[in-house]
N, C-alpha and C positions, 0 to 999 in steps of 0.2 A: 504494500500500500504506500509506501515513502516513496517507492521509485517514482510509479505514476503521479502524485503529488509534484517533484523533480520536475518530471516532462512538462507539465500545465504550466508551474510557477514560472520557469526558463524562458520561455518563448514569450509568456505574458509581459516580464519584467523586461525584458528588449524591447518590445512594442513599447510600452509605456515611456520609457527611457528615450526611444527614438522620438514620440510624438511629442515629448516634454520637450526634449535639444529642439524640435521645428518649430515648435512656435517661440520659443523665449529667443532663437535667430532669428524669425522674423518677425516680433514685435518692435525690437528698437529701431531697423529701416522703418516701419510706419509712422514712427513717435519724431525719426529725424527728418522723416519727408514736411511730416504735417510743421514743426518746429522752425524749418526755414523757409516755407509756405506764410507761415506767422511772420519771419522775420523780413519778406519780402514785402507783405504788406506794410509795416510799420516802419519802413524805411521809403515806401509810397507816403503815409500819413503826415511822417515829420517834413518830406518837402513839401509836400501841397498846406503845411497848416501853417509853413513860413508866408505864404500870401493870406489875412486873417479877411480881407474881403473878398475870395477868389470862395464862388461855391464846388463843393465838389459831390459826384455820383458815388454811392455805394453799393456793391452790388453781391447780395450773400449767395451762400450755398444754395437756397429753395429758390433761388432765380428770381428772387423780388430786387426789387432798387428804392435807394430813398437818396433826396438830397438835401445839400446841407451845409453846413459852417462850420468848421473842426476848430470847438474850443479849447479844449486842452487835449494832450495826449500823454498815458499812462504806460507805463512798462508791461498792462496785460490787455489794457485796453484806450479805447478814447473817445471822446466826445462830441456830439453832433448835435449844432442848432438847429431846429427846422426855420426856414426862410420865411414863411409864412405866418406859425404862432409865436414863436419862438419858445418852441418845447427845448429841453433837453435829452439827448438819447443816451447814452452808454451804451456800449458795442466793444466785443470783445473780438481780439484781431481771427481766432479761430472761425466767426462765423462769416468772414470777409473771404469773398472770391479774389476781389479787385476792387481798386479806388483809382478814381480819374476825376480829373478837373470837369466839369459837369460843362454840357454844351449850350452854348445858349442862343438857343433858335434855330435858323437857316444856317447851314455848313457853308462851308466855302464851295462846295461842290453845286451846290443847288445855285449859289448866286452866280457861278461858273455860266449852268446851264440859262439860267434867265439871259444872263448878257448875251450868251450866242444864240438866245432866239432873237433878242430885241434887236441883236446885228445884222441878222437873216433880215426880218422884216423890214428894215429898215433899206437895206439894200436891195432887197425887190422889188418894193415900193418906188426906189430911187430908177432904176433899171425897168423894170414893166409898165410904170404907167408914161414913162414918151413913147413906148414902143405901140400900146395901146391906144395912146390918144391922137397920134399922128402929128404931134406937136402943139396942140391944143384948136385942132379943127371939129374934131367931132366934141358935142355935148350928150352923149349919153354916159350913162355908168357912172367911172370914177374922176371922169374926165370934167 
């Protein structure tokens, strides 16, 4: 009866031993991934909260966004005016995806696109209507 006892206990106590060394190796990659994930945030926080009037975007894990006024900032966390009430938030750097200077309004992209329609039309305009109006003989249309 010892032997077979032997057999079970042996093989168990490897298993267990092996599955204890896998995780307690891969916990501290997770604990150092998430750590300087934190410390990339918070080197985001301290530039942007050197501008105290510049609003900036937050944007957490559950894909929400708020924005805001970074009043102070803490070694686990930092603080955010809301622009509107002027609440205060606390937010700790773990629930942060990313922090950006918050946009405000129309992009440079979109006034991009505006100016090279207004250029378009303007130039068609300048270009179609002599070719259309015959030099201002005819009075229909646009002429």
């Amino acid at each position: 009866m010892t032997g077979d006892y032997l057999v079970i206990k042996t093989p168990l106590a490897i298993a267990l031993s092996l599955i204890i060394s896998a995780v307690s190796l891969g916990l501290p990659a997770t604990v150092m991934a998430q750590s300087n994930d934190d410390e990339k945030i918070r080197a985001q926080v301290q530039i942007l909260s050197a501008g105290k009037d510049s609003q900036v975007e937050v944007k957490f894990s559950d894909k929400t966004k708020v924005k805001g006024y970074i009043v102070t900032v803490e070694p686990v966390s930092f603080t955010l005016r809301d622009p509107k009430d002027g609440k205060l938030q606390s937010i700790n750097y773990s629930e942060v995806v990313s922090v950006s200077k918050a946009s405000s309004g129309i992009s440079t992209k979109t006034w991009l696109i505006l100016g090279g329609v207004a250029a378009g039309a303007v130039t068609t305009w300048l270009i179609v209507k002599p070719a259309v109006c015959d030099g201002g003989a005819q009075t229909r249309g646009i002429c």
